[in-house]
Every structure is written in structure tokens, then in C-alpha cells.
C-alpha positions as CSV (number, residue, x, y, z in Angstrom):
1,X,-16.7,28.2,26.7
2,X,-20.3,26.8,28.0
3,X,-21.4,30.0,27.7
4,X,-20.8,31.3,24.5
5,X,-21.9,27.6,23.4
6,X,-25.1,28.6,25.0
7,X,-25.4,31.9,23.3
8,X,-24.4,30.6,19.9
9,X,-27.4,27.9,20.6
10,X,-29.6,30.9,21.7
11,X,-28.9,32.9,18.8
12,X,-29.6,30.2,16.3
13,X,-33.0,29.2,18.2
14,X,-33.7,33.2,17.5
15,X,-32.9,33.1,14.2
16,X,-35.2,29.8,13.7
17,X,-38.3,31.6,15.1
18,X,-37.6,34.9,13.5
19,X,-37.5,33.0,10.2
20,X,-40.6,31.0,11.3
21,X,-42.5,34.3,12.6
22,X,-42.1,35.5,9.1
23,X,-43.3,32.5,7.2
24,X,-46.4,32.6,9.3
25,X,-47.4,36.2,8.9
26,X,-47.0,36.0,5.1
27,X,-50.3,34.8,4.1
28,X,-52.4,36.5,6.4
29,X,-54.5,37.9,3.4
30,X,-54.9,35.2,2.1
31,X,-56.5,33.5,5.7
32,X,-58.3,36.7,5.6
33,X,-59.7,36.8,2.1
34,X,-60.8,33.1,1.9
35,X,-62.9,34.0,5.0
36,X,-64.5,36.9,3.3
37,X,-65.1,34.6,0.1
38,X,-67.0,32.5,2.1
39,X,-69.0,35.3,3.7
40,X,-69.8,37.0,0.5
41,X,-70.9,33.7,-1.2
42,X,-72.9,33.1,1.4
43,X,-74.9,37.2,0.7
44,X,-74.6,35.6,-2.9
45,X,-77.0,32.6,-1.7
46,X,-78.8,35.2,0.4
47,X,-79.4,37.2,-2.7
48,X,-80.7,34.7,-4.9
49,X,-83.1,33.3,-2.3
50,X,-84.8,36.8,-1.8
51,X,-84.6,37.9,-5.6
52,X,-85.0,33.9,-7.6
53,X,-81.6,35.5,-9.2
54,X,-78.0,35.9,-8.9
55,X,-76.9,39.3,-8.7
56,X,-75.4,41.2,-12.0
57,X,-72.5,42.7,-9.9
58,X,-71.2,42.8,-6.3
59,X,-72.3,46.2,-5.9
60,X,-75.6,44.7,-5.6
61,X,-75.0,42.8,-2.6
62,X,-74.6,45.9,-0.5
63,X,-77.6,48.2,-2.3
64,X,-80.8,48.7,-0.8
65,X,-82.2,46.2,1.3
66,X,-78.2,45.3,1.7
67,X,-77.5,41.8,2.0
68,X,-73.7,42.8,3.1
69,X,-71.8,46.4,4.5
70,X,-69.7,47.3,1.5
71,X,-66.6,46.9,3.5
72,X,-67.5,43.3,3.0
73,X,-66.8,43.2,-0.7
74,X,-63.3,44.5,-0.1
75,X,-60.3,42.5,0.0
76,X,-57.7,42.6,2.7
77,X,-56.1,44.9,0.1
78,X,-58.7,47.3,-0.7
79,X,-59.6,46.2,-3.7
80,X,-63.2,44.7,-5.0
81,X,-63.9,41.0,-4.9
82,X,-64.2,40.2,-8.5
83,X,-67.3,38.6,-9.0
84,X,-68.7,36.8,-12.5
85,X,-71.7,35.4,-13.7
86,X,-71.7,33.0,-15.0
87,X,-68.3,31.4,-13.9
88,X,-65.9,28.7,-15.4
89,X,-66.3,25.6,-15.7
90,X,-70.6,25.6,-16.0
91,X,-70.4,27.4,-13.0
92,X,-73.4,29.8,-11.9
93,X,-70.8,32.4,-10.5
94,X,-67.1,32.6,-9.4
95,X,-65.8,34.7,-6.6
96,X,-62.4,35.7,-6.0
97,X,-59.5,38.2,-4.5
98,X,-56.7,39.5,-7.6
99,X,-54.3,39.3,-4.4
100,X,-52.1,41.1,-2.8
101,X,-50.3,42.3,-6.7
102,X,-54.5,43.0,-7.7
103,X,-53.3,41.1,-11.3
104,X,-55.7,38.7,-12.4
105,X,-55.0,35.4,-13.2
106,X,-51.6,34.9,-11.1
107,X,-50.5,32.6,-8.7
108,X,-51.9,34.9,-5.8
109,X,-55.0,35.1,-6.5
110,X,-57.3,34.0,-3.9
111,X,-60.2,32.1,-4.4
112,X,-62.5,29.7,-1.8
């Protein structure tokens, strides 16, 4: 009797990480992506300070003299950072992934 009391409690501790595990690996793009963001807005800055401009497109960030490799304006999945100028809100650009469905404008969409 202890012992199946002891495997029942055993299974259900399994099932409770397993469960856990997944929730935790989920939004590993999304970790990923934000940390991109960051690096890319920081080329953006990089950019700007070299040229007195922002860049018309992304593709500029990695053309000659390259301010970033061009894996680095790829999201986790390889797709294109969308990059605007000028952004929303009054903003002088805005950054961001389309996510893991690459639709803008839904709830996945990453931005920093």
C-alpha cells in the first residue's frame, strides 16, 4: 500500500514538472528575440552616430561598413526584424519580431 502511495505521489510530481518544463520552453523566442531587439537597436544608434541618420531599412545595418552580421536582423524564426521609420506614437523608429505565426499586428509579436 506505501508503495504504490509512493509511486502515485511520484507520478503526479512527474506530471507537475513535465507540465512545468513545457511552460518554460514555450517562449524561448520570445527571450531570444527581445535580446536581438535590443542588439539591433543598439546598430540602429550605431548607425545614426556614424551617418547623422537613421537607416531607410534594416538591410542597411548589415551593408558595407556593416554595423551588424545579417544573421542579426533575423528572428529566432527566420524571418526579418521589421523595422519603420518613423514609428508610432512620434517615435523616430520601431523595431520588432511578427513572431513565431510572422502575422503582424497579433498578440505574438515581439517587441523590446
Amino acid at each position: 500500500m506505501e508503495m504504490i502511495l509512493v509511486l502515485t505521489i511520484i507520478a503526479v510530481l512527474i506530471g507537475i514538472g513535465a507540465a512545468t518544463f513545457r511552460d518554460v520552453t514555450t517562449p524561448t523566442g520570445n527571450v531570444a528575440a527581445r535580446a536581438q531587439l535590443g542588439a539591433i537597436k543598439s546598430a540602429v544608434q550605431l548607425y545614426k552616430l556614424n551617418t547623422k541618420r537613421l537607416p531607410a531599412s534594416i538591410d542597411v545595418l548589415v551593408k558595407p561598413p556593416p554595423v551588424m552580421e545579417p544573421t542579426g536582423i533575423v528572428d529566432p524564426w527566420d524571418r526579418k526584424y521589421v523595422y519603420k521609420s518613423p514609428g508610432k506614437d512620434g517615435k523616430p523608429y520601431d523595431i520588432y519580431s511578427l513572431g513565431e505565426d510572422g502575422k503582424d499586428g497579433t498578440p505574438d509579436d515581439v517587441y523590446n
